[in-house]
N, C-alpha and C positions, 0 to 999 in steps of 0.2 A: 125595606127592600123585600118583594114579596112574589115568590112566583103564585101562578091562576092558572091551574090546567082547564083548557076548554075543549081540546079533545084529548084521546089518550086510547083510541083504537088502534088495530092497528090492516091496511088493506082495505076496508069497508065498513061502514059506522053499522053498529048494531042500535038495539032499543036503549042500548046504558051506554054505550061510547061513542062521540064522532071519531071522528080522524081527524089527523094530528092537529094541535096549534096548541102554544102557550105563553103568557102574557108575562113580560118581566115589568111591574110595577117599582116606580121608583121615586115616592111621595120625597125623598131627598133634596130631590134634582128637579124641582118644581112640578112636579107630578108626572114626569114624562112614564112612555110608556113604551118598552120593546117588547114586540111580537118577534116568535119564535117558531116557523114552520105554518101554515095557512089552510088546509086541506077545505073540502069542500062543506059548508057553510058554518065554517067562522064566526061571520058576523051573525047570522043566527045564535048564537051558544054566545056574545057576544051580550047579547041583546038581557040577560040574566045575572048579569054582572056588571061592579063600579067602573068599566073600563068603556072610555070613549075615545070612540075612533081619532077626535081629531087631537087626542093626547099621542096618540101612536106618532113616534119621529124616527122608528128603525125597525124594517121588517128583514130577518136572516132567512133566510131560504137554507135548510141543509141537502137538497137534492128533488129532482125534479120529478120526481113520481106522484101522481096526482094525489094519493092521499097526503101527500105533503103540499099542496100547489094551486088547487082547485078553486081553493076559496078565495086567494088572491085576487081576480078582477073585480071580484064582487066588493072587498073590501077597500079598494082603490077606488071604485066610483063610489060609493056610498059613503066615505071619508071627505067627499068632495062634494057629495049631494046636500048633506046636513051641513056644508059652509064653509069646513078647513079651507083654510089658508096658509099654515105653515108649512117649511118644506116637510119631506117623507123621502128617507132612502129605503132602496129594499137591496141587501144583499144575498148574492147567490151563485150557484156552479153558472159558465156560461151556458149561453143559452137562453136565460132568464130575464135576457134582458129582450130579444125575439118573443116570447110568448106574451111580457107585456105588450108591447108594440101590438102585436098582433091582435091580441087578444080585444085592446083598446081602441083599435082603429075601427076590426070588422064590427063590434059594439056601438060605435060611434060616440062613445063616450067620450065627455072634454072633462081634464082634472083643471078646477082652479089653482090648485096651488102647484110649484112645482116640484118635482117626481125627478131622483137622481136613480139610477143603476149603477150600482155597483158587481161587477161580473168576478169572484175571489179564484184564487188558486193556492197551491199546496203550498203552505210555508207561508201564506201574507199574514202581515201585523201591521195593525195601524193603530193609529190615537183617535178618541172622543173625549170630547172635554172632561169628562173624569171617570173614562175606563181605557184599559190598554186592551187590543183584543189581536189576540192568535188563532187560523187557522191551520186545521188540516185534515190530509184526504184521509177518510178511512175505507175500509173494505165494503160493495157493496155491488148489487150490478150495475149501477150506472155510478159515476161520481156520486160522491155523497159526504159531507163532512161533518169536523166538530169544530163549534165555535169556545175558545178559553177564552174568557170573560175575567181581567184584574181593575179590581174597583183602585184608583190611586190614591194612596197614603192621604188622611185627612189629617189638618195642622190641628196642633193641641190645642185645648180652650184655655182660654185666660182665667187665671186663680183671680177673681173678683174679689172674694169675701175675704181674701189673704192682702191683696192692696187695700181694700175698706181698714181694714182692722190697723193698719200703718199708715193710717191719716189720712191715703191718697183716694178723693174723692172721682168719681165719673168723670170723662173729659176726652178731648183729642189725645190727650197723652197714653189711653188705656190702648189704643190702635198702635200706637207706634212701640208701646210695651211689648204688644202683642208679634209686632214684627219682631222683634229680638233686640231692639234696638236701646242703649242705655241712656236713662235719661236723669240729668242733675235738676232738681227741685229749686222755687228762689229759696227757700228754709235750709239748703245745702243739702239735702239727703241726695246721695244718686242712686238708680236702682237700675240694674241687669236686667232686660227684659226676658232673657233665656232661664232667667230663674224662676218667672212667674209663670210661664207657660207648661201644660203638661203636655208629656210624651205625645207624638203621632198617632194618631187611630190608625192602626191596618187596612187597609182595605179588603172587602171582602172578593172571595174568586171566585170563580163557577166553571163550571165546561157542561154545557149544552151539547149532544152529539146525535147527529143524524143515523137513519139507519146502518146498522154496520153488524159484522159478525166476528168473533173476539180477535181483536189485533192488539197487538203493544202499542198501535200510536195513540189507543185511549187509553192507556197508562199515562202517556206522556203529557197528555191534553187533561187527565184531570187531576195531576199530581197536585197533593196538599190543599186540593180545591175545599171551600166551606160546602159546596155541595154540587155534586156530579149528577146531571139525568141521564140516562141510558137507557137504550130500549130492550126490552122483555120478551117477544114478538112469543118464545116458548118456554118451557120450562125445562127443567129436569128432567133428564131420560132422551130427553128431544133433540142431543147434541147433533148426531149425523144429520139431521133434518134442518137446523140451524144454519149449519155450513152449508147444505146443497143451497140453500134459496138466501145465503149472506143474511142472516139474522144474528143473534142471540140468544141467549134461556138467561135466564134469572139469575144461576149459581154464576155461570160467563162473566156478568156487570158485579156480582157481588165481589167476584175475585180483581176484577179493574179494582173496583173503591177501595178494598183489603189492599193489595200490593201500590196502590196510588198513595194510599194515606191519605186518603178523604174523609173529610169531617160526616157527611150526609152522602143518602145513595135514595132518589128517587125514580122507579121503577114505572114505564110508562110505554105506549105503543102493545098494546097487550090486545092477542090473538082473540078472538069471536070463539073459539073451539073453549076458552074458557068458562065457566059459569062462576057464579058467586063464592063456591066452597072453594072449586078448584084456584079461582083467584087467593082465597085464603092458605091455600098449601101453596102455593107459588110467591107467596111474600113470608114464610116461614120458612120455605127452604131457603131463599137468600140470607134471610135473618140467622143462619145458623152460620153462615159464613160468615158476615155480616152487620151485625148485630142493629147498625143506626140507617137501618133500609127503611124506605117505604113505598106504599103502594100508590099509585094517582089513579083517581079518577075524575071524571068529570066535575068541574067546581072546585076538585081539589086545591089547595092553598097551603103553599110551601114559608114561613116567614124565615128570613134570615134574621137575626138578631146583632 
C-alpha cells in the first residue's frame, strides 16, 4: 500500500509543485489504484510515474476549487483514449457531478467505459470490497472534506509448515482448515482448523483531508489513523492568516496527528511563498510537536507497511 504524491502545491503550481493530486496504490487488491484530488495537469505528472490511468477505479474529489479539480476531464478522456474499459467512480461535494457533465459534453468527448458519480455528504459511509470509508465536512470556503479510509480485517494465514510437520500433506482439506472448520483424518487424527490459523491482520486506516482550517472534526477523521495527510498551506507565526482564508500551518495538523494518535502525519498543499530552506524550518517545526511528520513533494512516496 503506497501513497504517490503528484502534486502537493498549494493555489497555483510553481517550478517544484503542481496542485493537488495523489495516488493511493494498492498492488494488494490486484493493482488497483485510487486518486486523491485531480488539479490541473495530473495526468502530466502522471506520465513519470508506475501509475496508469486505466488502473484508476476511484477518483475522491475533496472540494471543488480548481487546484483541486482541473485536471479531471483531462484524466477522464485520456483514461478512455488509451482503451479503459473498466468502470471509474469519481466521488465528490455536489456539484461534481454538473462540472463532469458539462465539462464532457462541451468537449465532446465519449468515455468507453462507464463513469459512476457519486455526489457525498456529511456523515456518509459506505463499503468497497475491502475498505470501509467515512466522510466529513470540514471548515473551508466552499464545502470541502475528509475522506477516513479503513482497510478490513485480513483473515490469518494457514500454519503450513506446522500441518507438514503432523503428516498432513497439501490438499482440499488445507482450505477447509483454513475456514475454521474441524476435520477427522481416515488415520483418526482430527484437527481444529481454528488452531492452525493465525490471528487477523489489522487493516490499515488512513484519513485523506481536503482543504480545511483547524477544526476538531480532523481529530475525529484521523483518530488512530496509520497515517493522516493534512494540508500545510502556512506555517508557524501565520495562524491569523490561516483562519482568514480556512487554511492551516504546519504546527495546526501536527497538533491533529498528536491529540488523534496517529501513527504518521504527511504534510502537503504547501504555499509558493515557501522556498527550499523555509520548507525545511516548516517540517521541523511540525516535527517538534510531532515527531513522525513528514514533508511531500512531488514524486514523493509514502509506503504503509
Amino acid at each position: 500500500m503506497n501513497f504517490y504524491f503528484l502534486g502537493t502545491g498549494a493555489g497555483i503550481p510553481s517550478k517544484t509543485r503542481n496542485v493537488s493530486a495523489a495516488a493511493l496504490l494498492l498492488p494488494e487488491y490486484h493493482g488497483d489504484i485510487w486518486l486523491f484530488d485531480c488539479g490541473e495537469a495530473t495526468q502530466h505528472q502522471i506520465l513519470s510515474t508506475p501509475i496508469k490511468l486505466s488502473k484508476i477505479s476511484r477518483i475522491f474529489i475533496t472540494h471543488l476549487h480548481g487546484d483541486h479539480l482541473y485536471g479531471l476531464p483531462g484524466v477522464l478522456g485520456s483514461r478512455s483514449f488509451q482503451g479503459a474499459e473498466s468502470p471509474l467512480t469519481v466521488y465528490g461535494p455536489k456539484g461534481i457531478r454538473r462540472f463532469i457533465d458539462v465539462t464532457l459534453e462541451t468537449s465532446h468527448t465519449y468515455l468507453k467505459y462507464p463513469l459512476h458519480v457519486v455526489e457525498i455528504d456529511d456523515g456518509m459511509t459506505w463499503e468497497e470490497p475491502h475498505f470501509s470509508i467515512f466522510v466529513r465536512l470540514l471548515e473551508h470556503g466552499i464545502p470541502s472534506y475528509g475522506y477516513r479510509l479503513m482497510e478490513k480485517d485480513q483473515p490469518g494465514s494457514l500454519q503450513v509448515e506446522r500441518l507438514k510437520s503432523l503428516g498432513i500433506p497439501p490438499g482440499p482439506h488445507y482450505k477447509e482448515l483454513k475456514q475454521g472448520k474441524v476435520i477427522t483424518f481416515p488415520n483418526g487424527q482430527t484437527l481444529d482448523g481454528k488452531e492452525f490459523v493465525s490471528p487477523p491482520k489489522k487493516g490499515k486506516k488512513m484519513a485523506v483531508l481536503g482543504d480545511t482550517k483547524f477544526t476538531p472534526v480532523a481529530i475525529e477523521l484521523a483518530k488512530d489513523v496509520d497515517l493522516l495527510v493534512h494540508e500545510s498551506t502556512y506555517r508557524k507565526g501565520l495562524e491569523d492568516r490561516a483562519e482568514t482564508y480556512f487554511h492551516s500551518t504546519n504546527v495546526q495538523a501536527a497538533e491533529i496527528a498528536r491529540t488523534a494518535q496517529a501513527k504518521n502525519l504527511i504534510l502537503t498543499h504547501i504555499s509558493t511563498r515557501f522556498d527550499e530552506e523555509a520548507c525545511k524550518a516548516l517540517l521541523a517545526e511540525a516535527q517538534e510537536i510531532f515527531p513522525n511528520t513528514w514533508l511531500a513533494y512531488d514524486g514523493f512516496q509514502f509506503t504503509l507497511t
